[in-house]
DRENPA-3360 file (N, C-alpha, C; in nm, 2 decimals, always signed):
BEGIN
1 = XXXXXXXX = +8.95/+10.96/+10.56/+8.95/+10.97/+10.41/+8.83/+10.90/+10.36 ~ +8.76/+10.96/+10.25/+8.64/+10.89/+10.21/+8.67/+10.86/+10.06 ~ +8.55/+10.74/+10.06/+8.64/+10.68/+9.93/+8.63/+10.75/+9.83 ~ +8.57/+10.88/+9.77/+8.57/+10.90/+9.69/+8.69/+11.01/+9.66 ~ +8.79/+10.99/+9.78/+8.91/+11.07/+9.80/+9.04/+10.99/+9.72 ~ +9.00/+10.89/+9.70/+9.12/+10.76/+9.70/+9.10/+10.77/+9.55 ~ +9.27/+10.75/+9.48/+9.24/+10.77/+9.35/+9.34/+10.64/+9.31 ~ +9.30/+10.61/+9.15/+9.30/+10.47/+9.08/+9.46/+10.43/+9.12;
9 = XXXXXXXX = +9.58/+10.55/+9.10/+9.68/+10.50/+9.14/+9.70/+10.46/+9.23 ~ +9.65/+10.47/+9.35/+9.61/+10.43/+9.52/+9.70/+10.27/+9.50 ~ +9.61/+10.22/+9.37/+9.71/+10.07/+9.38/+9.80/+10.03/+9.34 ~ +9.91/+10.15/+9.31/+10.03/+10.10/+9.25/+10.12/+10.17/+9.33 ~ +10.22/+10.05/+9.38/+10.31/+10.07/+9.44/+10.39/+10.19/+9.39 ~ +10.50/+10.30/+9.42/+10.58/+10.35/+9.38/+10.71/+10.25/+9.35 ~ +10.71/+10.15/+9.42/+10.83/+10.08/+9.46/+10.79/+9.96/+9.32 ~ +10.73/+9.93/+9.25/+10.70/+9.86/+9.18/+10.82/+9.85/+9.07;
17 = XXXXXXXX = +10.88/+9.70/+9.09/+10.97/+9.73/+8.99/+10.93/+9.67/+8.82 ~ +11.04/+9.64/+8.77/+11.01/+9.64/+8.60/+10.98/+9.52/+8.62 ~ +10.93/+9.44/+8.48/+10.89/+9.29/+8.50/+11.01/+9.25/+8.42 ~ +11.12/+9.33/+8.37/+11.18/+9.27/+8.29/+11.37/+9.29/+8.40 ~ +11.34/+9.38/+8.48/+11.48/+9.37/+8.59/+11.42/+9.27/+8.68 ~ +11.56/+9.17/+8.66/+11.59/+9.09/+8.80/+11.64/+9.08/+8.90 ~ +11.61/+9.04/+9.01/+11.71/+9.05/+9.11/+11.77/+8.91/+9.11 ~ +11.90/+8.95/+9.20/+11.99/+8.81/+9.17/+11.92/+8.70/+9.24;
25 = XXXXXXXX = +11.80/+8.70/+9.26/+11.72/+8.59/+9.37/+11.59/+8.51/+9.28 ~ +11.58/+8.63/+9.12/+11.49/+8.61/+9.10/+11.46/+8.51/+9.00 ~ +11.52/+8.40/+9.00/+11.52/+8.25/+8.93/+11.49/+8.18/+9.00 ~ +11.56/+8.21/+9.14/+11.53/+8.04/+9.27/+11.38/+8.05/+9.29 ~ +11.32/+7.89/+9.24/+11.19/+7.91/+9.35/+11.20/+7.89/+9.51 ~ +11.31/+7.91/+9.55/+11.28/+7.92/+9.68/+11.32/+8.04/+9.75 ~ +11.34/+8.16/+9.67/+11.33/+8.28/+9.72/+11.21/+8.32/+9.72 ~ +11.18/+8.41/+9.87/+11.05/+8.49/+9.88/+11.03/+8.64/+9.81;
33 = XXXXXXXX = +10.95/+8.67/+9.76/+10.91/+8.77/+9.70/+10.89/+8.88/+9.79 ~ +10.95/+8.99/+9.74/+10.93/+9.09/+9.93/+10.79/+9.20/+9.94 ~ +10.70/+9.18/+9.82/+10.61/+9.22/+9.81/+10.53/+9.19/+9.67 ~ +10.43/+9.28/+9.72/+10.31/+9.23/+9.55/+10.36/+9.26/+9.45 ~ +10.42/+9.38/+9.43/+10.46/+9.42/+9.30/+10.59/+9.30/+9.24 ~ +10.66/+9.21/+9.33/+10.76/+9.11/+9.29/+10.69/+9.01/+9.24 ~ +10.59/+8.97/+9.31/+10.51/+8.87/+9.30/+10.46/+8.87/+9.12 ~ +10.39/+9.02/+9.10/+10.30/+9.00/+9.00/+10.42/+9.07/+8.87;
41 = XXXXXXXX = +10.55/+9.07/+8.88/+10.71/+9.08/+8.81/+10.72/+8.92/+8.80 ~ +10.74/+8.86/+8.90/+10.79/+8.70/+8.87/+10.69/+8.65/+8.72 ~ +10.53/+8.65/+8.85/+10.44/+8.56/+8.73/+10.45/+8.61/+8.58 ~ +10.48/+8.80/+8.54/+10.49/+8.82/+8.41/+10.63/+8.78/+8.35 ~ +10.69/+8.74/+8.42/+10.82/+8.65/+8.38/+10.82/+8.47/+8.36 ~ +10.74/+8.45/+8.44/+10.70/+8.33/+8.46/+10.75/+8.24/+8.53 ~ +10.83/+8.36/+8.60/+10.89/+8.27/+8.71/+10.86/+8.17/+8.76 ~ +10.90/+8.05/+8.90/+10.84/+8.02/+9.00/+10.84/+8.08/+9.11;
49 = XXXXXXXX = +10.74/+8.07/+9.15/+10.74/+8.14/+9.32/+10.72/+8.02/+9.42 ~ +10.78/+8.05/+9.54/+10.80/+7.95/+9.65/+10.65/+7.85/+9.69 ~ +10.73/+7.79/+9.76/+10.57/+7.68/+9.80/+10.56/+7.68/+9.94 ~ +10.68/+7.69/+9.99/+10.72/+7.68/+10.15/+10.81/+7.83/+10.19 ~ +10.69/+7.88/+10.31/+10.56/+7.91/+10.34/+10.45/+7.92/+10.25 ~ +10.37/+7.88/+10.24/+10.24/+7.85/+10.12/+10.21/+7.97/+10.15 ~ +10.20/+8.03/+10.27/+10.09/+8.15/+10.23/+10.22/+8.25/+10.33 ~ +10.22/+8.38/+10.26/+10.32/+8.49/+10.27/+10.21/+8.67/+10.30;
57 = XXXXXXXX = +10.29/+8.70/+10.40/+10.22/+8.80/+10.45/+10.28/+8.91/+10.38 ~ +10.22/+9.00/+10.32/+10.31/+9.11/+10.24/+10.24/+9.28/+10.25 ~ +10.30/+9.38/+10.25/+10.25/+9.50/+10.27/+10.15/+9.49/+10.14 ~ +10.08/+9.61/+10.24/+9.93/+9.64/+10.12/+9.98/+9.71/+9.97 ~ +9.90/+9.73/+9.91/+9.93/+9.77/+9.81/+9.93/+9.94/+9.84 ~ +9.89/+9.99/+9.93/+9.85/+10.13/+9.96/+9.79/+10.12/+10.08 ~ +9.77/+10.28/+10.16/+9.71/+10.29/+10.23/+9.55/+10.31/+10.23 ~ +9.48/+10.23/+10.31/+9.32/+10.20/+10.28/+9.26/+10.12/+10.16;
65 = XXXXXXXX = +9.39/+10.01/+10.16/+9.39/+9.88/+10.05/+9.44/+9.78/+10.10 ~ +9.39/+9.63/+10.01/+9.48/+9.51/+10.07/+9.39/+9.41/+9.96 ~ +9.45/+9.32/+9.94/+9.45/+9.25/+9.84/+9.47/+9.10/+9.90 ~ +9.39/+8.96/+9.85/+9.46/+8.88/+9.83/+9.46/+8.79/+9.72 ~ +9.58/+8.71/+9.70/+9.61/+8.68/+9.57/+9.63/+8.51/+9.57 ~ +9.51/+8.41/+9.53/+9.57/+8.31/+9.55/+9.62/+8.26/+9.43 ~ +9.73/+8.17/+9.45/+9.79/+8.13/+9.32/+9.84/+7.98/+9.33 ~ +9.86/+7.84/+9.24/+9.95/+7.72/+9.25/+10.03/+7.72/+9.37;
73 = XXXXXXXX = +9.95/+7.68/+9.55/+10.02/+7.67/+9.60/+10.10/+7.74/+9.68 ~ +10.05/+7.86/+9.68/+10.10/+8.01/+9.73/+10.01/+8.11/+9.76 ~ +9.96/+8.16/+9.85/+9.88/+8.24/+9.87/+9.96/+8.36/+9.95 ~ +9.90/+8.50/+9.83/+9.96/+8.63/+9.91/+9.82/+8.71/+10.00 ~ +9.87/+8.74/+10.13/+9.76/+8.80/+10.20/+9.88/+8.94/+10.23 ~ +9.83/+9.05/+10.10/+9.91/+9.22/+10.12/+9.77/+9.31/+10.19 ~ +9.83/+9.29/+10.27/+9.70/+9.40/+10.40/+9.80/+9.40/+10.56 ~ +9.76/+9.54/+10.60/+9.79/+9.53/+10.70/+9.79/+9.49/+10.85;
81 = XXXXXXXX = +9.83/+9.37/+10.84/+9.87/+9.30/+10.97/+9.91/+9.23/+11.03 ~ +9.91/+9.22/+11.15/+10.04/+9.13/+11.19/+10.04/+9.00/+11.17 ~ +10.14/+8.95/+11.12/+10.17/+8.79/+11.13/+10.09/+8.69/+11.21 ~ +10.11/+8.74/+11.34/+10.06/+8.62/+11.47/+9.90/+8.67/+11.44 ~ +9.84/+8.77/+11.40/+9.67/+8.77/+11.36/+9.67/+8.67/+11.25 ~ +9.71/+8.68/+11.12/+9.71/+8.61/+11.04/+9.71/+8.44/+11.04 ~ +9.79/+8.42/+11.11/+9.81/+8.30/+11.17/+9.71/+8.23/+11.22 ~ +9.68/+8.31/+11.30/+9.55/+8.25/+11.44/+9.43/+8.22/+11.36;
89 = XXXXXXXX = +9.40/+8.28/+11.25/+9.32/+8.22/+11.18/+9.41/+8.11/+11.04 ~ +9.47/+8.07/+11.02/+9.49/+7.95/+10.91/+9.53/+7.85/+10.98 ~ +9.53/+7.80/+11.12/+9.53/+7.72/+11.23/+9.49/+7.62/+11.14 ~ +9.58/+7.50/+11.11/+9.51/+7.41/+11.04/+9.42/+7.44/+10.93 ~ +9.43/+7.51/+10.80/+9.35/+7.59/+10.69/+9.45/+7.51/+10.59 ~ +9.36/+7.52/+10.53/+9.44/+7.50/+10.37/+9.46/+7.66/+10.27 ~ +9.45/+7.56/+10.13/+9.50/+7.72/+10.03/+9.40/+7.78/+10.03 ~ +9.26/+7.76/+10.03/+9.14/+7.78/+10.02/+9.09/+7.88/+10.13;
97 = XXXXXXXX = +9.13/+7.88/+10.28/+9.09/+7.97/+10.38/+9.10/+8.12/+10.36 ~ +9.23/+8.15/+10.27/+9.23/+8.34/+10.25/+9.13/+8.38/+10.19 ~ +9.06/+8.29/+10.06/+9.00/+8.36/+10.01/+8.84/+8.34/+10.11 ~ +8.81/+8.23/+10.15/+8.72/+8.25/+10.22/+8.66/+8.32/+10.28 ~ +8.48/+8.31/+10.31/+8.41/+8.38/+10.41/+8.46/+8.44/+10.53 ~ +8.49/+8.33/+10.59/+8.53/+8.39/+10.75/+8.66/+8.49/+10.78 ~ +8.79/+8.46/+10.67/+8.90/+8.53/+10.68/+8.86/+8.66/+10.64 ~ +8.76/+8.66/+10.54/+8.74/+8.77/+10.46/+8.67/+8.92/+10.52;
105 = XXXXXXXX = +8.57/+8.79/+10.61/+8.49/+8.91/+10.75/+8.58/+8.96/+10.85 ~ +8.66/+8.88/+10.89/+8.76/+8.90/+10.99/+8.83/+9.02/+10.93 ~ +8.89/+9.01/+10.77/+8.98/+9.15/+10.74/+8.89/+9.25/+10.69 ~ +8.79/+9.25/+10.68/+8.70/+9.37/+10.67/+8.69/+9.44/+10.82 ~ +8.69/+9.36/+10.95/+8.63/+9.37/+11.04/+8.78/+9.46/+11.09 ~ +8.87/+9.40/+11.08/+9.02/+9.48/+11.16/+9.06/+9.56/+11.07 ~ +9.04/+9.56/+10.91/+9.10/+9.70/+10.86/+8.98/+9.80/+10.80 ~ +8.86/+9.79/+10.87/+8.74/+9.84/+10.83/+8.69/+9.88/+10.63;
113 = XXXXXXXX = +8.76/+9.78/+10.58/+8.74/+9.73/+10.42/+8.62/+9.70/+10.42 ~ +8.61/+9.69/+10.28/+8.50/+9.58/+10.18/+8.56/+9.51/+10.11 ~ +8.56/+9.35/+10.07/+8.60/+9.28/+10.01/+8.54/+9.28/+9.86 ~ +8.60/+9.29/+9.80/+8.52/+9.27/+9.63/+8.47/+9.15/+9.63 ~ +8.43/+9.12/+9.49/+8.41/+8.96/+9.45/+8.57/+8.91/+9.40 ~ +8.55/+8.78/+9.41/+8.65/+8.69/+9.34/+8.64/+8.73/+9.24 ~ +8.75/+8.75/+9.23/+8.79/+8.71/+9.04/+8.94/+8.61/+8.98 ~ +8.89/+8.52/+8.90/+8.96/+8.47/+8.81/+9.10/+8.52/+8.72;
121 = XXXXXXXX = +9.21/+8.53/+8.76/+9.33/+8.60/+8.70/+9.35/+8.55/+8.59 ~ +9.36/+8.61/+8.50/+9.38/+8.55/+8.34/+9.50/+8.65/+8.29 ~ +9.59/+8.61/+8.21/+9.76/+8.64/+8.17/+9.75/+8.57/+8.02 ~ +9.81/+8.70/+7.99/+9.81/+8.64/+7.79/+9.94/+8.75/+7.76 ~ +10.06/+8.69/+7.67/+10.14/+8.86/+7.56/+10.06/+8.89/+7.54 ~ +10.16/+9.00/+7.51/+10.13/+9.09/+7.38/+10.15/+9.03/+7.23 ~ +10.09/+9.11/+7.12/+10.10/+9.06/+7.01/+10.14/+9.16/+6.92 ~ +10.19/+9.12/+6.85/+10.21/+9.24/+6.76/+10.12/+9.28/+6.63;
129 = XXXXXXXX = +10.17/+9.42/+6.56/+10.09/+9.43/+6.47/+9.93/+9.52/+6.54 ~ +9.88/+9.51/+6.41/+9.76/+9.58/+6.46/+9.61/+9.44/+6.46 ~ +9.55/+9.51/+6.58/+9.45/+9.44/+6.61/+9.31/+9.40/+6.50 ~ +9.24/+9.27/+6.48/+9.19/+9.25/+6.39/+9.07/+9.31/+6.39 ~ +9.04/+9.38/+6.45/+8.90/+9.47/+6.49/+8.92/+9.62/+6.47 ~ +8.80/+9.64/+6.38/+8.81/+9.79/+6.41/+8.79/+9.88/+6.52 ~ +8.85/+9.99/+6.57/+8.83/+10.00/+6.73/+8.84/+10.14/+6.67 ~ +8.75/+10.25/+6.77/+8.70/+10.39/+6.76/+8.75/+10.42/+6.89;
137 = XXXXXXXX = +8.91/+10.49/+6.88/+8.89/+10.52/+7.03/+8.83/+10.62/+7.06 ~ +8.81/+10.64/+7.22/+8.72/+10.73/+7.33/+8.82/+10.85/+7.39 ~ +8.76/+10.94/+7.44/+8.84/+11.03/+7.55/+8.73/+11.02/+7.64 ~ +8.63/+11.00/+7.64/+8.54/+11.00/+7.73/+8.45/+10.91/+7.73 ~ +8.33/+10.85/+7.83/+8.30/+10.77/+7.81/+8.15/+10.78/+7.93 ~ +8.06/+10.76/+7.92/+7.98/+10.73/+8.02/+7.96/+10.59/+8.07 ~ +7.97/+10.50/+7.98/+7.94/+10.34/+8.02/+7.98/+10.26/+8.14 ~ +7.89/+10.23/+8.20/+7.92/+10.15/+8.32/+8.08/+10.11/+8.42;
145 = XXXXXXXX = +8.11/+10.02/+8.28/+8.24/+10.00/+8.26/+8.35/+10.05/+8.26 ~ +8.32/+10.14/+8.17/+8.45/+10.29/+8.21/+8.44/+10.38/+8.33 ~ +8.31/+10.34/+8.41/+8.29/+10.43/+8.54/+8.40/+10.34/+8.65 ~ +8.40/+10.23/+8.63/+8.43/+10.12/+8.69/+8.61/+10.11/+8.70 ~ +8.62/+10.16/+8.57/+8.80/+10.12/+8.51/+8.84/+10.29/+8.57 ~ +8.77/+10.36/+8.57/+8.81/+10.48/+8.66/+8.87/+10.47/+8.79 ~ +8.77/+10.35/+8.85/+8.77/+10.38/+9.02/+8.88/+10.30/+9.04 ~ +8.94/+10.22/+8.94/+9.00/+10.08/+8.97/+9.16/+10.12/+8.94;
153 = XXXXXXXX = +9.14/+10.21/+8.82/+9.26/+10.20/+8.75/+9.35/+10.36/+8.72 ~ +9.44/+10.37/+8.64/+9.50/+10.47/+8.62/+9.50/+10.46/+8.46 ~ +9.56/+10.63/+8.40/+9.62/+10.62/+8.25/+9.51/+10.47/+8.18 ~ +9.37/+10.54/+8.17/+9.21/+10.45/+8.11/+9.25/+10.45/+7.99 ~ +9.20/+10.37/+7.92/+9.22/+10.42/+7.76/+9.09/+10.34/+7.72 ~ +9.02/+10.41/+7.61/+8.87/+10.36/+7.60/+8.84/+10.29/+7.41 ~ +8.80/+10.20/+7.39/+8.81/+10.21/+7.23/+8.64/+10.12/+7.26 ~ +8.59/+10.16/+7.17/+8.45/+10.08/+7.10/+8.45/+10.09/+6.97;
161 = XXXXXXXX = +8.31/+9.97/+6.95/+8.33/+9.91/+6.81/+8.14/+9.92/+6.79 ~ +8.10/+9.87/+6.71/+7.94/+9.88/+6.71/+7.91/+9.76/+6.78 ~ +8.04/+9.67/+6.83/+7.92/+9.54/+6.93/+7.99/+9.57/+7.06 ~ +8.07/+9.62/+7.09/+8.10/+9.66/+7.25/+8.25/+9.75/+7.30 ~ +8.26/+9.74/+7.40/+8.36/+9.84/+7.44/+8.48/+9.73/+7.52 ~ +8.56/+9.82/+7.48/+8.72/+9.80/+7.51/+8.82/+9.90/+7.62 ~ +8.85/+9.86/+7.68/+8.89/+9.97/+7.78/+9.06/+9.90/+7.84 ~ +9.16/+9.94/+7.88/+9.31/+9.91/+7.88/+9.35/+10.02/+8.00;
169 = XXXXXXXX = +9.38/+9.97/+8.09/+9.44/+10.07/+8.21/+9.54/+9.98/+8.29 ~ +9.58/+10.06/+8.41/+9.68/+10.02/+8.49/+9.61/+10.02/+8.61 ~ +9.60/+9.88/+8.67/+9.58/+9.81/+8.80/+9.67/+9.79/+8.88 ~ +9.64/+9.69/+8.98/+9.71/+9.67/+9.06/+9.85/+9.66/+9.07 ~ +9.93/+9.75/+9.11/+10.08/+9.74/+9.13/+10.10/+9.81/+9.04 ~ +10.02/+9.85/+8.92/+10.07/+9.93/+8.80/+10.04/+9.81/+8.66 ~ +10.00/+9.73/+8.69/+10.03/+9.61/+8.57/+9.93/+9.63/+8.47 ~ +9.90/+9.62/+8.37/+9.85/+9.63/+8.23/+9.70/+9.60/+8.25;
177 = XXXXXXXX = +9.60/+9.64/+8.28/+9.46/+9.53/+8.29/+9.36/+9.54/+8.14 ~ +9.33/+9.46/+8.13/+9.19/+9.49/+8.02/+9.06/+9.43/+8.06 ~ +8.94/+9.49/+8.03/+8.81/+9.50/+8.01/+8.76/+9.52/+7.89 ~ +8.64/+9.38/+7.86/+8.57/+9.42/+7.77/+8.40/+9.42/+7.82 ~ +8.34/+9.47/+7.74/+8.17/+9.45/+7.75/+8.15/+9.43/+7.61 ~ +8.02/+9.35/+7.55/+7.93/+9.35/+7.45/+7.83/+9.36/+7.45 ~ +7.78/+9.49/+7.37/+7.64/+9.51/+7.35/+7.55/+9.43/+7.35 ~ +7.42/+9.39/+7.46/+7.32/+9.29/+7.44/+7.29/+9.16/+7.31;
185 = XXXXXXXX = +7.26/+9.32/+7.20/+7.23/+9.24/+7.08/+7.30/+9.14/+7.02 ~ +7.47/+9.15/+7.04/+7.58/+9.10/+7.00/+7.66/+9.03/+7.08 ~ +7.56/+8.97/+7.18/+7.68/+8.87/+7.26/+7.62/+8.74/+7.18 ~ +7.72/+8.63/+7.23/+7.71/+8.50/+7.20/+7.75/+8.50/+7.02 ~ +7.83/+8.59/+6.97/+7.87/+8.58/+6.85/+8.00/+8.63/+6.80 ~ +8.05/+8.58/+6.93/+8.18/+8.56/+6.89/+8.29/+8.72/+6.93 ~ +8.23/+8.85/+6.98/+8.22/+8.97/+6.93/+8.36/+8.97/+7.08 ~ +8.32/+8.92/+7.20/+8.37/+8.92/+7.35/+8.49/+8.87/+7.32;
193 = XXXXXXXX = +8.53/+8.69/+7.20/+8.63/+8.69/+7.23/+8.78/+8.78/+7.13 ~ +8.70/+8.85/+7.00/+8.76/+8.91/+6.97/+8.78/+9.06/+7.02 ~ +8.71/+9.12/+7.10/+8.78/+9.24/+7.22/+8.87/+9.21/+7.28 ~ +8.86/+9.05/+7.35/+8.95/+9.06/+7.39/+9.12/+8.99/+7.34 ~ +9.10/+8.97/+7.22/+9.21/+8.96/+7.14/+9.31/+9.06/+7.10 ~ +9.21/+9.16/+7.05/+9.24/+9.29/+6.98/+9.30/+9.38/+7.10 ~ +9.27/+9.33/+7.23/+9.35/+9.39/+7.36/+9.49/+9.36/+7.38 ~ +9.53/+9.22/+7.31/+9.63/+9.22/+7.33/+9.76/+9.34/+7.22;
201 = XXXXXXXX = +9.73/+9.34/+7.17/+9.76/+9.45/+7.05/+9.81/+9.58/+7.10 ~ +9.73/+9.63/+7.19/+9.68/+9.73/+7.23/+9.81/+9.79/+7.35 ~ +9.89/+9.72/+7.43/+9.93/+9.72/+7.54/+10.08/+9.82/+7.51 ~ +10.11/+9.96/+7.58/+10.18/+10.04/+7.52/+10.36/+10.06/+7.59 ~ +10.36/+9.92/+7.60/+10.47/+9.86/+7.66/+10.46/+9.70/+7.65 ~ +10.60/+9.65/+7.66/+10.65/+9.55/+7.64/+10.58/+9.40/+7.80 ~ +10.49/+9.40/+7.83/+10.45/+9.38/+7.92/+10.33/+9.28/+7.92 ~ +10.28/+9.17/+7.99/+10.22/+9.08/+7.93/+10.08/+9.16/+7.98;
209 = XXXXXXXX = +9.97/+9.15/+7.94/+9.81/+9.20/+7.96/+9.76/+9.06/+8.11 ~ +9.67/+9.12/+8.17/+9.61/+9.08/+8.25/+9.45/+9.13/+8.25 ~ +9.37/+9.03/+8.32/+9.23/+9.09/+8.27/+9.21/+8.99/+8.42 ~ +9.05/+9.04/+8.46/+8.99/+8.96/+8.57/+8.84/+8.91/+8.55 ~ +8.83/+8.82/+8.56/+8.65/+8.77/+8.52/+8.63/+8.71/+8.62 ~ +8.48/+8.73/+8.64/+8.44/+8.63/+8.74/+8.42/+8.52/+8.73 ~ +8.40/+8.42/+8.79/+8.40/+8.26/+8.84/+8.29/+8.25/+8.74 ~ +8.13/+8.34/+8.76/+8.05/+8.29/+8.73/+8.01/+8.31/+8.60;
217 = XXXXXXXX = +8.12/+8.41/+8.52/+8.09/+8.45/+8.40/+8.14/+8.36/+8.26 ~ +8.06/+8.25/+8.33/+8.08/+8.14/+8.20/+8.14/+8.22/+8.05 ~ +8.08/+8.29/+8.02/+8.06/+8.36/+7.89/+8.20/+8.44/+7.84 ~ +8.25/+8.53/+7.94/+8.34/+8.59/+7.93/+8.51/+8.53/+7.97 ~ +8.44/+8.40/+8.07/+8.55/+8.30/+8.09/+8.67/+8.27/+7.96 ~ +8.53/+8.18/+7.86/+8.56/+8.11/+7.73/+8.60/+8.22/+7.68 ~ +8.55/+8.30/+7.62/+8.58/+8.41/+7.57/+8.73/+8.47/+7.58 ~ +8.79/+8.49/+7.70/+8.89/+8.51/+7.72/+9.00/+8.42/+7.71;
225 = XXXXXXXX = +8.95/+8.30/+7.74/+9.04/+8.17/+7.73/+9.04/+8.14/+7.60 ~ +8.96/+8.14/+7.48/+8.95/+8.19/+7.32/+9.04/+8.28/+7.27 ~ +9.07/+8.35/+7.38/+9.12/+8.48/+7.31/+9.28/+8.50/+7.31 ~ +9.32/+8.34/+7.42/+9.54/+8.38/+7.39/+9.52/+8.33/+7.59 ~ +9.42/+8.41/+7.66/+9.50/+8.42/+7.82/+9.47/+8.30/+7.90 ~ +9.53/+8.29/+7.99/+9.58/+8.15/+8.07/+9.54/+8.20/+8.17 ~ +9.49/+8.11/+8.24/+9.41/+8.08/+8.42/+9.55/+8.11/+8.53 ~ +9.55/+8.19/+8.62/+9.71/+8.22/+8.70/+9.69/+8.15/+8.85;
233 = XXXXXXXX = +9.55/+8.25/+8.89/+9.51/+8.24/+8.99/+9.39/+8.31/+9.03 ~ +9.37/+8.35/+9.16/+9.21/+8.44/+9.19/+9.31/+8.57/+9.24 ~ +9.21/+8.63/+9.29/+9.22/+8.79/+9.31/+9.09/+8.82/+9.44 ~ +9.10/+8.87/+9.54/+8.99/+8.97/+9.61/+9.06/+9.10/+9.62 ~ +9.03/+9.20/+9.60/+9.07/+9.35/+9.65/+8.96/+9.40/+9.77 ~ +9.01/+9.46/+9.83/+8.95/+9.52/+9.97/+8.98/+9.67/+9.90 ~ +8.88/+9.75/+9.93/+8.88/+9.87/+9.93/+8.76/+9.95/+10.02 ~ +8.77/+10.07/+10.07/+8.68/+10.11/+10.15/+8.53/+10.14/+10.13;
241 = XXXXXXXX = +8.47/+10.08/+10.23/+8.30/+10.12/+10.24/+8.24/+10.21/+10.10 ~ +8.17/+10.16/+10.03/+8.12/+10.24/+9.94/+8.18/+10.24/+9.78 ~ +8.29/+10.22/+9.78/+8.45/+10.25/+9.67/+8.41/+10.13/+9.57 ~ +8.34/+10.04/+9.54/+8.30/+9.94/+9.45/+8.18/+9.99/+9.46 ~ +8.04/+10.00/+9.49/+7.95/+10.06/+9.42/+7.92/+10.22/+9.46 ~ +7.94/+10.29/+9.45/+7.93/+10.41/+9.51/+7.79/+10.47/+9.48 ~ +7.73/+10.58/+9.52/+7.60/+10.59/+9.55/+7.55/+10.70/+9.40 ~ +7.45/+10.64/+9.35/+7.42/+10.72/+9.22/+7.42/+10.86/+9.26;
249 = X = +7.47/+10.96/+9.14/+7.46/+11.08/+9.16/+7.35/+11.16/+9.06;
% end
């Protein structure tokens, strides 16, 4: 399969349940979550999730995917493999080892992946009402970004304004994601954290928004944390050779 075969739903479970049905387990923190899509149902509940086993082995999110998810004390590693491999490497490791260098070459190396960058998990509601920004939506779009929320996501939805773009899809497991960009001229004025305000507005179900920034994006951090969403945890996705930057056409 070549990656340009693999399509945005690739990352959502079918099995993915609602964030608003419970199972009768799903109040104890000391029940285990039986996969990703439970996992990322609890956190939009706000559940707790277990502490002991800190780190929990769980099916991928798809085939020719795998994710891991570190969170307060809990780390999910959903990729394909066995237990006793997984193991042999956190040998004395702390919470910090999944996301790591060496684990990270090692799961590239046995599921022939690419690891993304880190990213920063950020979680905010919904809001009601209409958004304080004027927003033009898109059906199409050339911008970087929208090339990006294609390869990543499902059901895109595109809105721009004259200082940057807004974009709203379904990630991982199926869950709500948003992305913003600001036009050059118009960063540093405030434009980033109102996109991503106006995102929460936007979400076409009863379901809390998620967004991912990088560590290093000071800018977009504040901006987001400005904007309503709260710090959860990190994120790496693994996807195949090529499938994060793919080759200009």
């Amino acid at each position: 399969m070549q990656p340009q075969d693999l399509q945005p739903q690739d990352w959502q479970s079918p099995h993915s349940p609602s964030p608003h049905s419970k199972s009768p387990h799903s109040q104890s923190p000391h029940s285990q979550p039986r996969d990703l899509p439970e996992v990322i149902a609890r956190l939009e509940r706000n559940e707790p999730l277990p502490s002991e086993p800190w780190l929990s082995l769980m099916p991928p999110p798809s085939p020719q995917r795998a994710a891991v998810v570190a969170l307060p004390g809990y780390v999910v590693v959903a990729a394909d493999v066995d237990r006793r491999w997984l193991d042999s490497w956190m040998s004395g490791a702390d919470f910090a080892a999944p996301s790591g260098p060496p684990f990270l070459n090692a799961l590239e190396e046995r599921l022939r992946l690419e690891a993304g960058a880190l990213d920063v998990l950020l979680l905010a509601p919904t809001l009601p009402g209409e958004p304080s920004v004027d927003l033009i939506p898109l059906d199409v779009s050339d911008h970087p970004r929208v090339a990006r929320a294609h390869r990543f996501r499902s059901d895109v939805r595109i809105w721009t304004t004259a200082h940057g773009v807004l974009i709203l899809g379904r990630g991982l497991t199926g869950r709500w994601e948003t992305a913003v960009e600001v036009h050059a001229p118009s960063r540093n004025q405030g434009h980033g954290r109102a996109l991503a305000a106006a995102a929460r507005h936007l979400v076409p179900e009863d379901r809390p928004l998620w967004a991912q920034v990088a560590p290093g994006n000071a800018s977009s951090l504040r901006a987001f944390l400005a904007a309503g969403y709260v710090p959860i945890g990190s994120e790496i996705l693994l996807t195949p050779p090529g499938y994060e930057h793919p080759p200009a056409r």
